[in-house]
N, CA, C and O of each residue as an XYZ file, in Angstrom:
188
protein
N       0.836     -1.187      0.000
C       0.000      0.000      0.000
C       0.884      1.256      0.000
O       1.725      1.447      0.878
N       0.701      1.968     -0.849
C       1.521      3.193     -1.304
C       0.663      4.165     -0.019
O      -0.558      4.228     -0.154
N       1.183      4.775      0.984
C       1.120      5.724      1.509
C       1.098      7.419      1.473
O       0.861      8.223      2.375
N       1.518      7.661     -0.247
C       1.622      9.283     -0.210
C       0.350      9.288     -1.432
O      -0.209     10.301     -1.851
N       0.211      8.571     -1.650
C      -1.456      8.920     -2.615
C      -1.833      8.602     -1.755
O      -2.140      9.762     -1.481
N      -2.288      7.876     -0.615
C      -3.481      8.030      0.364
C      -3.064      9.591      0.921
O      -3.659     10.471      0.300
N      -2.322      9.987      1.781
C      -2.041     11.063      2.611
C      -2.657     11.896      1.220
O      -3.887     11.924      1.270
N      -2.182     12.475      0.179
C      -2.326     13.396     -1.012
C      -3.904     14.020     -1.006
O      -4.201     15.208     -0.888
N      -4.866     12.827     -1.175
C      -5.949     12.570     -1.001
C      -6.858     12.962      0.235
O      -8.054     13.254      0.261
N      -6.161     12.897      0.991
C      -6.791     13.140      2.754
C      -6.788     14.868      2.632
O      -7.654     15.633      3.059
N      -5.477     15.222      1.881
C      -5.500     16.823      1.723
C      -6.062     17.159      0.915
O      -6.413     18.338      0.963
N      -6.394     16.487     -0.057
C      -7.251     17.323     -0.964
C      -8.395     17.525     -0.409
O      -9.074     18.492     -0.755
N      -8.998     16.285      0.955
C     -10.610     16.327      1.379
C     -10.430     17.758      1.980
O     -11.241     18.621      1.645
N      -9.394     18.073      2.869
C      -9.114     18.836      3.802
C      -9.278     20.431      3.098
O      -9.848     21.417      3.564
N      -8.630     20.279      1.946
C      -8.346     21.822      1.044
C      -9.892     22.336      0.306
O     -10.263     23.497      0.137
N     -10.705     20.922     -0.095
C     -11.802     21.404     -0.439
C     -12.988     21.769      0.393
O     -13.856     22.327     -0.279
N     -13.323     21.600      1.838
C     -13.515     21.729      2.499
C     -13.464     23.282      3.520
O     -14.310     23.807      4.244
N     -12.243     23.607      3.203
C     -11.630     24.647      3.647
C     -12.208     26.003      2.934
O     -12.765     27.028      3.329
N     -11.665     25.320      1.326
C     -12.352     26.095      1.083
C     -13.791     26.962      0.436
O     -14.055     28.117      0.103
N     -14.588     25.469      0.501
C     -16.373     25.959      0.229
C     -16.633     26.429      1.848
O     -17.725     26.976      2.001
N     -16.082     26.345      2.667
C     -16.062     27.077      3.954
C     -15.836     28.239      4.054
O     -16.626     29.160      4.258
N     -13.967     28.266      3.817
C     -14.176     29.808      3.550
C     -14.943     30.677      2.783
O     -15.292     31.690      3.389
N     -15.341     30.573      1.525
C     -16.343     31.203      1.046
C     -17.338     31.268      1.187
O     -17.909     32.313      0.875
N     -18.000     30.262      1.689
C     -19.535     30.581      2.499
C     -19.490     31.831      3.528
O     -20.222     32.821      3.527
N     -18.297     31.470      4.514
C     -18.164     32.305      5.447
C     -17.599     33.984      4.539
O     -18.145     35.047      4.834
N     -17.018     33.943      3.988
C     -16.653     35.539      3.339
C     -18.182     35.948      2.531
O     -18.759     37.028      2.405
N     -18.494     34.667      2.103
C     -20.167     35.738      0.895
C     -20.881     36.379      2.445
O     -21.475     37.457      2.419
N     -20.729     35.534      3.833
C     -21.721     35.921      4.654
C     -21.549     37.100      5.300
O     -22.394     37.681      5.982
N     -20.377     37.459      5.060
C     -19.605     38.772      6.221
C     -19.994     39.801      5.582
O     -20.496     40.814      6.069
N     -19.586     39.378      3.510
C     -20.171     40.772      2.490
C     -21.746     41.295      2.730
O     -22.081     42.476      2.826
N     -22.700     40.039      2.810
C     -23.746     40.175      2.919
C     -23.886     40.791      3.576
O     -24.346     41.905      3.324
N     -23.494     40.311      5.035
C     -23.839     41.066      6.428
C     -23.446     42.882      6.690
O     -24.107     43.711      7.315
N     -21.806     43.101      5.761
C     -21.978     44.839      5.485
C     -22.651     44.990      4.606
O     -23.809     45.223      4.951
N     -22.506     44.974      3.677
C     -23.661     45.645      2.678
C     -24.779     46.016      3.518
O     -25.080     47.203      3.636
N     -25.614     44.823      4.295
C     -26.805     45.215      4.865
C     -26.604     45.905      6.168
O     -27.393     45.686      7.087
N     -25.851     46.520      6.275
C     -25.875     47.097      7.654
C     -25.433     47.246      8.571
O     -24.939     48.193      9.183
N     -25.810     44.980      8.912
C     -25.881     44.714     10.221
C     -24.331     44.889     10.938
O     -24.211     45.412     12.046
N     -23.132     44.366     10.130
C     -22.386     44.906     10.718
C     -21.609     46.236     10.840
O     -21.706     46.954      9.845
N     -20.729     46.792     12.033
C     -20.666     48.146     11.650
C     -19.263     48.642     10.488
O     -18.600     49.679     10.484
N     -19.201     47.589      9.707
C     -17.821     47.813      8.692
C     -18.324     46.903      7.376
O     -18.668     45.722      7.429
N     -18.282     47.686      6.275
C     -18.252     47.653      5.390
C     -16.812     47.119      4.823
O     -15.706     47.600      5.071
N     -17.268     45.480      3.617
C     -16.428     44.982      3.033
C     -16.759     45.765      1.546
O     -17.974     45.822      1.353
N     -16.005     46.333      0.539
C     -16.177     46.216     -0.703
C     -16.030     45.506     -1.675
O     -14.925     45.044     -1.960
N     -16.933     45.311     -2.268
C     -17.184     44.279     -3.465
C     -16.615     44.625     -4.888
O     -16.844     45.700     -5.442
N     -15.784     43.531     -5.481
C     -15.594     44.099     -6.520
C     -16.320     44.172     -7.933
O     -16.003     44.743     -8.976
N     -17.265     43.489     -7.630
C     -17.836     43.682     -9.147
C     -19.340     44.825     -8.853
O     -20.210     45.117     -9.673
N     -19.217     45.265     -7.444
C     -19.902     46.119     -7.740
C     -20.241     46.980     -5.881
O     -20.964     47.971     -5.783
């Protein structure tokens, strides 16, 4: 059993994960200035 394609694999679960996370969490922060609720404004770039 080859050991660095398993490990390779374990990071990729880890990296994709990370990052549909992080971006859920960043669309939610934009959302959240834009509307208001928080008191700091992120700017968006496409608009």
């Amino acid at each position: 059993m080859d050991k660095k394609g398993q490990l390779g694999i374990i990071e990729f679960k880890y990296f994709l994960g990370g990052l549909i996370l992080g971006l859920i969490i960043g669309f939610v922060l934009v959302l959240l200035g834009t509307k208001g609720v928080l008191p700091f404004k992120i700017p968006l770039v496409c608009g």
